[in-house]
C-alpha positions in Angstrom: 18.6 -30.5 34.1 16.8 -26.9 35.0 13.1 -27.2 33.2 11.7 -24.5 31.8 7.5 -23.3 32.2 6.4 -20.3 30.5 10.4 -18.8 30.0 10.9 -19.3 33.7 13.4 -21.8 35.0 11.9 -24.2 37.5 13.8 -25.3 40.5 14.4 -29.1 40.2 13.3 -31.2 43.3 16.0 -31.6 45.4 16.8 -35.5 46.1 18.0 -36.9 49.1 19.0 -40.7 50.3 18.9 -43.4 47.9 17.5 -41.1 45.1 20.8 -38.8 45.7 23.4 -41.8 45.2 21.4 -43.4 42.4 21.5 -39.4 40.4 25.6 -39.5 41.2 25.7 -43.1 40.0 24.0 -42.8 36.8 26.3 -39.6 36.2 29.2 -42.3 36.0 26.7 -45.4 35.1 29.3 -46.4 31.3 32.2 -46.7 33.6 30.1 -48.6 36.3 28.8 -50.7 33.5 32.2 -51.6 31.9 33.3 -52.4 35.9 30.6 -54.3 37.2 30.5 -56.6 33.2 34.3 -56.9 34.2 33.3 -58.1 37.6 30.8 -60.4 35.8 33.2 -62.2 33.6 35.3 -62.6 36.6 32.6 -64.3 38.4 31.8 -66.8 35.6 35.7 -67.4 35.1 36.0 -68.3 38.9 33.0 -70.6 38.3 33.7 -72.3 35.4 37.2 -73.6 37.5 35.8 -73.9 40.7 35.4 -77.2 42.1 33.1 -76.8 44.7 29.6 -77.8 45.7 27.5 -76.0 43.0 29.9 -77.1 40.0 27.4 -79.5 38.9 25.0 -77.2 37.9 25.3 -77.2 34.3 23.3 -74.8 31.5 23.5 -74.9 27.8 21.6 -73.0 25.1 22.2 -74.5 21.6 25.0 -76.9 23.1 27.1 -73.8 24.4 27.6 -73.4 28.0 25.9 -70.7 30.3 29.4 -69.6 31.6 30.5 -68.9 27.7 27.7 -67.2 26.7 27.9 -65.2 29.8 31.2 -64.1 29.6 30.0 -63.4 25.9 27.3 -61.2 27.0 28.9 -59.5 29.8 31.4 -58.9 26.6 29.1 -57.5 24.3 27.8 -55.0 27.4 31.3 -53.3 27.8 31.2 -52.4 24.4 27.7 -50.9 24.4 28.7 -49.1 27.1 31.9 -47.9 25.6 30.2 -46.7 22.6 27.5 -45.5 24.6 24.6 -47.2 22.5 21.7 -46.8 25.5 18.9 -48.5 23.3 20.4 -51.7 22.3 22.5 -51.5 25.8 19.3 -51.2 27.5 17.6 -54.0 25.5 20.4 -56.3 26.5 20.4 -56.1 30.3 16.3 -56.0 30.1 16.7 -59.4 28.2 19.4 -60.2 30.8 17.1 -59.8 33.2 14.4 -62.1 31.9 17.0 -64.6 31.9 18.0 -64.4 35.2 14.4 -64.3 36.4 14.0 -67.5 35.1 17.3 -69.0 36.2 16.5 -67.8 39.5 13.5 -69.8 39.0 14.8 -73.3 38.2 17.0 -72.8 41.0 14.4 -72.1 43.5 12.1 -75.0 41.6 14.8 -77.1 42.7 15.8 -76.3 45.8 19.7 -75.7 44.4 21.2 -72.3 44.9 24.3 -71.5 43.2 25.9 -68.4 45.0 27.8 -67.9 41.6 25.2 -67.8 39.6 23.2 -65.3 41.9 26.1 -63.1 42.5 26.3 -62.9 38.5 22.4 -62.2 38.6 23.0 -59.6 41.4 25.3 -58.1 38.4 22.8 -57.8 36.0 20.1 -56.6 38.3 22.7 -53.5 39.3 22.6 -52.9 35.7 19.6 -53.1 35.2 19.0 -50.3 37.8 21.6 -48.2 36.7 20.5 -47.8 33.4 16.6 -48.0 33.6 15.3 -45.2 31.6 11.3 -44.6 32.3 10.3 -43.5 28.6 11.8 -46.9 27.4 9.6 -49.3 29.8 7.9 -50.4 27.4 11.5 -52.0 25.2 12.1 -53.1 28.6 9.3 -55.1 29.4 9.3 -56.6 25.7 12.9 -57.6 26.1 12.5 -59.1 29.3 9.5 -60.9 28.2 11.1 -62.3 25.1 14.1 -63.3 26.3 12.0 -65.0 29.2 10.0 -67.5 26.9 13.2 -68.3 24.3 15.3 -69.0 27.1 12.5 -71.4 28.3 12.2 -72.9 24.9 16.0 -73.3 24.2 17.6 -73.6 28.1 19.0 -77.3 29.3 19.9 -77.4 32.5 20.6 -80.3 35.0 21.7 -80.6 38.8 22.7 -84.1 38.7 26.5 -84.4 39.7 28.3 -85.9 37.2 29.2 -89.5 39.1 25.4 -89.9 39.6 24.0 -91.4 36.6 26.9 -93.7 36.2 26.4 -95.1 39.0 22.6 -95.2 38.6 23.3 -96.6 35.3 25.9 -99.5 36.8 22.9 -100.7 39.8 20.6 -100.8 36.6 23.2 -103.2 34.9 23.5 -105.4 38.5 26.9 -104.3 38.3 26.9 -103.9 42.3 25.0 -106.5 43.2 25.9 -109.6 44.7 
């Protein structure tokens, strides 16, 4: 974009390095978007079958799983993108971001890292950067902040695998003792 001073075109500063890539990015940041909430909802599909050491981490809000709403979300991005709706698009991913500031948290609260869960974090973050407008800092931090202290109010989460509090429940009972 060539600014104008006084009828005269001013040369824009030239940007190099990071600045350079993140300029050609945002050129192409709906079809990024609609790739990288693809990539998402591929993430929490893998997770929600996935058997492996972190598959006892378990979220709901309102009784609904994390990995639904999620996919739901990463969903509802596409289409923002694909309709290019910046505000509300950029609304979402702030309050994305909240969220996954504070699941970050109760992961590092409890020691339990779900590479899953951060990689679909990393997602939003990328998002996040790619379509961080200045003037609208101020939606921004308002979504981030709201979406921070509902999901604190509404989030249940718990680490314990799922064998664990039968069998806490059975040496309660005597049920292994001799």
């Amino acid at each position: 974009m060539i600014q104008m001073k006084n009828g005269v075109a001013l040369a824009e500063p030239r940007k190099t390095g990071v600045f350079l890539i993140m300029a050609q990015l945002r050129d192409k940041r709906y079809i990024l978007n609609v790739v990288l909430a693809f990539i998402a909802i591929g993430i929490e599909i893998y997770y929600s079958i996935c058997a492996g050491a972190c598959s006892y981490l378990k979220g709901t809000i309102f009784g609904i799983g994390l990995q639904y709403i999620g996919i739901s979300y990463m969903v509802v991005l596409a289409i923002l993108s694909i309709v290019k709706k910046d505000a509300l698009l950029l609304m979402l991913i702030s309050a994305g971001v909240g969220v996954e500031f504070y699941l970050i948290g109760f992961q590092v609260w409890h020691n339990t890292y779900c590479p899953y869960c951060l990689a679909f974090a990393a997602v939003i973050f990328i998002l996040f950067a790619l379509n961080f407008e200045r003037r609208n800092k101020f939606l921004c931090i308002a979504s981030m902040a709201l979406a921070l202290i509902l999901f604190a109010i509404f989030f249940e989460g718990s680490l314990a695998p799922a064998y664990s509090y039968t069998f806490q429940n059975n040496l309660a009972e005597g049920a292994f003792c001799a």
